[in-house]
N, C-alpha and C positions, 0 to 999 in steps of 0.2 A: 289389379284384383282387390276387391273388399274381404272382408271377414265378414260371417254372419253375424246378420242383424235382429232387434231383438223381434220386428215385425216377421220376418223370415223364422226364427226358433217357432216363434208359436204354432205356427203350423205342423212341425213337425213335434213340436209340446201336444198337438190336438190327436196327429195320429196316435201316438203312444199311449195318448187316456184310453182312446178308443180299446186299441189291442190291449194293452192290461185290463180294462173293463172284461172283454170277452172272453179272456184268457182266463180271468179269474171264477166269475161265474157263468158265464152260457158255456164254455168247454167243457165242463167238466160232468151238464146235462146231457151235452148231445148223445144222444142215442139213434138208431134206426129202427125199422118194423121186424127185424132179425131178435131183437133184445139180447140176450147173455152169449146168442151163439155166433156171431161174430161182430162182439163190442171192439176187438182191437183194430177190425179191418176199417172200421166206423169210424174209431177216434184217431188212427192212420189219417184217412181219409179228410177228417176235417181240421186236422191240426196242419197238415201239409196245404190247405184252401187259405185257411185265416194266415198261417205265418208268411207265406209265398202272396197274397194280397197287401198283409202291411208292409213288406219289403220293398215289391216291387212300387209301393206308393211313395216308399220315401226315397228310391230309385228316381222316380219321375221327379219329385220334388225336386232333388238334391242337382238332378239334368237341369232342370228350369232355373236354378238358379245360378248353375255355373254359366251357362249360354244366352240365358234371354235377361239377367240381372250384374251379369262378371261378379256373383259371389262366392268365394270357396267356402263350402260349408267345413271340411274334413281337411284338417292339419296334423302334422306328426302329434303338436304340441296338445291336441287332445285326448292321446289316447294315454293313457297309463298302464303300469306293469301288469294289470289283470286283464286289461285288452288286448294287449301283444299275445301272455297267454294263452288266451281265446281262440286269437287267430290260429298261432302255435299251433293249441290241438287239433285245429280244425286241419290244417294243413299236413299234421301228422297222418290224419284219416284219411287226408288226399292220397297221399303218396304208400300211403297202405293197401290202400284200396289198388292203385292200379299197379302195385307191384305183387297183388297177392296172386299164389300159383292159382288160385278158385276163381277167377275173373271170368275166364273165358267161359268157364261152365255155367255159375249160380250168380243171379243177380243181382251185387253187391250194393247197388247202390240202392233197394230198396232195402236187404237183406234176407238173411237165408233165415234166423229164426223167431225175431221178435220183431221182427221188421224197424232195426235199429241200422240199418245202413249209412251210406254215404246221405241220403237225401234228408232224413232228420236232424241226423250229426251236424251236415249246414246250416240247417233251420235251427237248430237249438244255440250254434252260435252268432250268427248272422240277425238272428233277435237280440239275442243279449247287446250285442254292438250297438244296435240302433236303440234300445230301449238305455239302456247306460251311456250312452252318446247323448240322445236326442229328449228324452224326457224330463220332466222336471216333478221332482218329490210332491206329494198331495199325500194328507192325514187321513185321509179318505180309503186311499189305497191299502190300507189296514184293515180299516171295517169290511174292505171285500171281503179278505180271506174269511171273517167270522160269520157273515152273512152268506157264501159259498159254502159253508161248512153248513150251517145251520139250514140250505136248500136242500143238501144232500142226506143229512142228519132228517129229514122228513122224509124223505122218499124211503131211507130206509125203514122208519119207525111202522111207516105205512104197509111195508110189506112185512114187516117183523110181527104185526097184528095179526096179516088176513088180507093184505088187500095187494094190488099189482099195477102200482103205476105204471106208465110207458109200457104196460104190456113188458117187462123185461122177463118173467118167469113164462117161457114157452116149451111145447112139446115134450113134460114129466118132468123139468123142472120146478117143482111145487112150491109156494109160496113160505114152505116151511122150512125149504131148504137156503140154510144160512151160510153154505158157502159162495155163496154169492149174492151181494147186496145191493146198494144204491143205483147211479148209472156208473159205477168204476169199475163194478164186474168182482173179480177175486179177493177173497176177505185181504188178501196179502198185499195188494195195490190198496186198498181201500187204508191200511194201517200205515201204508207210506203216505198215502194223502193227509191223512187226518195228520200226522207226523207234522208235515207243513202247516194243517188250517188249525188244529188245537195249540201247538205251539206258540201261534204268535196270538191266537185269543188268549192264550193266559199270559202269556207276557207283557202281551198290550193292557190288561187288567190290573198285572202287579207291578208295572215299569213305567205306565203313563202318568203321570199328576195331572196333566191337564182334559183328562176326558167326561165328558160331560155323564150325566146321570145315565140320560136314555146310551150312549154309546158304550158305557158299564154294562147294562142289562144285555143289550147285543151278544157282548163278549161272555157273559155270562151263559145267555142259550145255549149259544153256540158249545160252551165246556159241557154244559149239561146234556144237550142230547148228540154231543159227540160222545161221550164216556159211555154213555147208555149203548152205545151201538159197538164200543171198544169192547165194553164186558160180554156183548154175544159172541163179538167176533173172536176173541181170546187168542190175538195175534201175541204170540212170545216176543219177536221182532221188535215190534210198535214198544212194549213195555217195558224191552229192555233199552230201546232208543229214549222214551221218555223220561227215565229212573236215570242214565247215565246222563241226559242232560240238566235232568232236576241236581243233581250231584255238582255240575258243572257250576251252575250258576247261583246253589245253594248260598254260599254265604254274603253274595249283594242281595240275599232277598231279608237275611237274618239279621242283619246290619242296620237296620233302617225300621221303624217301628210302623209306617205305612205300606213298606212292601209286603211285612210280614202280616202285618192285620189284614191285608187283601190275600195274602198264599194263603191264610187260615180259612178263607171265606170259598177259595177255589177248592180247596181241599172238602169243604162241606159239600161243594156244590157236586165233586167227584162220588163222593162216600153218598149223595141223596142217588145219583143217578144210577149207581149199584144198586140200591134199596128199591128204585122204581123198578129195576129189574125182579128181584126178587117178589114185588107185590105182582105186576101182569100174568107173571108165571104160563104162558100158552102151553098149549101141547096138542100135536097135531094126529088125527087119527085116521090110520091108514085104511083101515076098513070101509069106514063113508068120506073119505077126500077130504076132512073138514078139522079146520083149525078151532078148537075153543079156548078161550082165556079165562082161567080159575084165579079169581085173585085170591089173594092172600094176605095177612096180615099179624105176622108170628112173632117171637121174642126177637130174634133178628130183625126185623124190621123195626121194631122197638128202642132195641141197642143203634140202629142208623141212626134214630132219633134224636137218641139223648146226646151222642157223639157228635152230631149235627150242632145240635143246640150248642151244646158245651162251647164248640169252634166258633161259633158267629157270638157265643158271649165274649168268649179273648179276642177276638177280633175287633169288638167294638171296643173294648177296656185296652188295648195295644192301639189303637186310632188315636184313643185319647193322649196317649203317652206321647214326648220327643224325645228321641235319639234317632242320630245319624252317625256309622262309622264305618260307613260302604268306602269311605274314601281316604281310608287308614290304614296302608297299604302293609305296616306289618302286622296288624290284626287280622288281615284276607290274610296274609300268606299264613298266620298261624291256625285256620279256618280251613286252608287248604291242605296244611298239614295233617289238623286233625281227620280229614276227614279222609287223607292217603295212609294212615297209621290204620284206620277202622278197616279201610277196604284191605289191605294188609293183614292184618288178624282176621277177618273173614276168611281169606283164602284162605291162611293157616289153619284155621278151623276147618272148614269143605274139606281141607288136605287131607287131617285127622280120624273126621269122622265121617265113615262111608254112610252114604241113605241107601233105602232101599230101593230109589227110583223116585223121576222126575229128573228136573233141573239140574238140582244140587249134587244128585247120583252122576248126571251125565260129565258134571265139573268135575268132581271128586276124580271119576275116573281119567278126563283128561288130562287132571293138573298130575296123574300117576304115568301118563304116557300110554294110555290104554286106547286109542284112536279107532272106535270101534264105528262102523258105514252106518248105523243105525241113528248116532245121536246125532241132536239137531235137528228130527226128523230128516235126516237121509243127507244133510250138509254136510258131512266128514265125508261122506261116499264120493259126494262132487269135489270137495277142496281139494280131497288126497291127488285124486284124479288129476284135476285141472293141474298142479302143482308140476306131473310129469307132461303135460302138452307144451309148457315154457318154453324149451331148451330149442325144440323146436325150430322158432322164430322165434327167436328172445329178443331182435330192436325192434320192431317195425311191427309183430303180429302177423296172422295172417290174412287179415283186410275186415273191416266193421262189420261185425254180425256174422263172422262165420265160427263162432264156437261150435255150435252143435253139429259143423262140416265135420270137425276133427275131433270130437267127443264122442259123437255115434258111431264113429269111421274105425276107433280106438275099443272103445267100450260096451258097445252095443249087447255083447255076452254077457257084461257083467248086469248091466242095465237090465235083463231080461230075467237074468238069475235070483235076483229079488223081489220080482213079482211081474204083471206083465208088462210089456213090452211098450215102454214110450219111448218118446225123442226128448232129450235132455237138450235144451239148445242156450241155456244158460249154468254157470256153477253157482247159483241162489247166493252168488256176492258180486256188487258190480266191481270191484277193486280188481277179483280175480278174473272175472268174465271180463274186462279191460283189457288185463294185460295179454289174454290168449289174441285180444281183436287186432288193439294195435302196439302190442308188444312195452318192453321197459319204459323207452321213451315216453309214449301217450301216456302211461298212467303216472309218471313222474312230471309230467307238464301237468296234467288234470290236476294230480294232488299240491303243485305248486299254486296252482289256479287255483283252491279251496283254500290254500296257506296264505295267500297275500290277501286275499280277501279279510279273512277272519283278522289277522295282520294290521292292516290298514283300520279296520271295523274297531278294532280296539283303543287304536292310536288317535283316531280321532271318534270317537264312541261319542254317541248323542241318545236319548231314549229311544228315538227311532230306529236308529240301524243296530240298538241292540236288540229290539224285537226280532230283525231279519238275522242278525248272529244266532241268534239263540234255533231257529226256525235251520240254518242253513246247520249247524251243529247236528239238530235230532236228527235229521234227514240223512246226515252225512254216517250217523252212528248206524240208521235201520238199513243202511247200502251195505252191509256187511254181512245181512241176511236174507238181504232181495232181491231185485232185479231194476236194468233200467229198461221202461218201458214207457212208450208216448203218451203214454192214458195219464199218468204222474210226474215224467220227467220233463216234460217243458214247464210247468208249473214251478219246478226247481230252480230251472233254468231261468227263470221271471223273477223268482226269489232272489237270487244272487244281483240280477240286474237293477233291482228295486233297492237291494241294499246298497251299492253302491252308489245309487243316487243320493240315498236316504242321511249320506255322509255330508252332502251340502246343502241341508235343512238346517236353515238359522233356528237354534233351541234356546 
């Protein structure tokens, strides 16, 4: 038997463009003639067609070459510790799934409430496999996410005005209603997406040297009229996943006088696309169905201005300057000190002094042990909750996507007592909605699978696959307040994959 050849990879180098091509931008349009009222069963639907189509083609390939060429494509010696992983969990999910008491009754392998079952779980890593197997790195693959972002980033602008692409706003959901936007559907997927597509536009903006003018401006739309649609949607999540990530990577951007002359430039570009928010100013009038747009153009918009300016003037006067001391490892660590001493004296501060509401009120009271079902919007209620379903099934879970079997089954009183009557079928953290599915085990495979990742990313670090570190970071921060859902999570799941390629790009 041969080992594959370099005529033989190509091939399956072609599929791979393909499916991250579609995965990146046409997935994330697809919609149907239903619009907002069943976009999950939609993007179910088509994400199980696309990823169950490139498989099974590198299934046939992979046949063709074992039997009609005597080549083995697949050796032990390809896989490394984030593949084994993969498998791992995937195999975790197996043996969850058909050991779970709820088999017999509820459909697991689609699943019972976000339809996160056995059949996605496959597909989520069964791509990864092939895509981190079989594909090879392309620069290219970058400007998807900015240009994905900036398709999306119009569709919603378009309906933020007045108008209704794809027909998504049907039967009184009115164009003015902003809990629901682009084709992602709920501001709160929409804040885990952009999590992914804004992340690596600004990083690819502050981290690349070698990007050319027009692939600058790209990355730049893309920050601008993603922010513009961040400031409607006023996802807390999104902002604390971005700010903790901005934290993280803060001092390789402060280190270097070209990263920071471009953060300065990103940061105008953030603070313009507030200010555009503030000039359109719509407002919709219920009385005759119709949206109008008052612009406006006030001292605050003014102050956008000058602030704007100010930043693209240090931006250009820090271009000019050299220094470089990103790679001065006890200057980071004392970068990363100072900035755990600040966060430090924060809390002590929050500690201190009580607000009278918001954020800082809801801190205040948890750093006092005050764990009240309200803050979070309604997160303590589920955390507290999910915390005693554990024990339950604490190895194994009790099978992928049956949280809301044993939530409702538990809770349903209390869920009803605070207003009406839903089905909670996740605890709005994937970490904790993990562990009820497939118990200790899965989510300590999962978070080893996110650890060797980041791990290896570091160790052999190249601009590229810090873009996807950085992208797999925020993402991994906003899981803490979201959910996983197939509208956003395979896109994750491609990011991770992409990174791991990204590692064997000559830089």
């Amino acid at each position: 038997m041969k080992t594959l050849l370099t005529k033989e990879q190509k091939i399956l180098e072609v599929l791979a463009d393909i499916y991250i091509f579609i995965m990146i931008i046409i997935f994330p349009l697809i919609v149907d003639k239903t619009g907002f009222f069943h976009i999950l069963e939609c993007k179910w639907n088509a994400y199980v067609i696309i990823s169950s189509m490139y498989i099974v083609a590198n299934i046939l390939v992979l046949l063709y070459f074992l039997f009609f060429k005597k080549i083995i494509c697949l050796k032990k010696s390809n896989f490394l510790i984030v593949q084994w992983l993969a498998i791992g969990f995937w195999l975790i999910n197996i043996i969850s799934c058909f050991l779970s008491p709820f088999l017999k009754k509820y459909n697991l392998f689609i699943g019972v409430g976000r339809g996160e079952g056995l059949i996605v779980m496959s597909l989520y890593v069964i791509t990864f496999l092939c895509v981190s197997l079989f594909a090879k790195f392309k620069r290219r693959y970058i400007l998807y996410f900015s240009l994905s972002s900036i398709l999306l980033n119009l569709v919603a602008i378009l309906q933020y005005i007045g108008f209704n692409p794809f027909n998504m706003y049907q039967r009184g959901i009115g164009t003015h209603n902003v809990s629901f936007m682009t084709t992602i559907g709920n501001i709160d997927f929409i804040s885990a997406m952009y999590c992914i597509l804004l992340s690596i536009s600004i990083s690819a903006y502050i981290f690349l040297e070698d990007n050319k003018n027009w692939e600058k401006l790209v990355h730049i739309i893309s920050i601008l009229m993603g922010f513009f649609i961040i400031g409607i949607i006023n996802v807390q999540s999104g902002k604390v996943a971005f700010l903790g990530t901005l934290i993280i990577i803060l001092p390789f951007i402060v280190a270097n006088n070209k990263r920071l002359s471009r953060f300065l430039v990103v940061i105008s570009t953030i603070l313009m696309a507030y200010c555009i928010n503030i000039i359109i100013n719509p407002e919709y009038h219920y009385d005759i169905h119709q949206l109008n747009l008052y612009f406006q153009f006030n001292y605050i918009v003014v102050l956008f201005f000058i602030v704007c300016g100010v930043l693209i003037f240090l931006a250009r006067i820090l271009n000019k300057l050299e220094f470089d001391i990103s790679n001065n490892k006890k200057i980071i660590k004392y970068f990363y000190l100072g900035l755990t001493s600040m966060g430090v004296l924060c809390l002590i501060g929050v500690f201190f002094i009580k607000f009278k509401s918001g954020l800082l009120y809801e801190v205040h009271e948890l750093l006092h042990g005050h764990f009240n079902d309200e803050f979070g919007t309604y997160r303590i209620f589920l955390w507290k909750r999910t915390l005693n379903l554990i024990p339950q099934f604490p190895i194994l879970g009790s099978g992928p996507d049956t949280f809301a079997i044993r939530f409702m089954a538990k809770y349903s009183a209390d869920v009803a007592a605070i207003g009406p009557l839903t089905i909670n079928d996740t605890a709005a953290n994937v970490y904790l909605t993990m562990i009820v599915n497939v118990g200790i085990i899965g989510l300590l495979d999962y978070l080893f699978f996110l650890f060797f990742q980041i791990k290896r990313g570091v160790k052999h670090i190249n601009p590229y696959s810090a873009i996807f570190i950085i992208a797999l970071i925020c993402y991994a921060i906003q899981d803490f307040f979201n959910l996983s859902l197939v509208i956003v999570t395979p896109i994750f799941w491609l990011v991770m994959a992409l990174h791991h390629k990204s590692l064997e790009k000559q830089y």
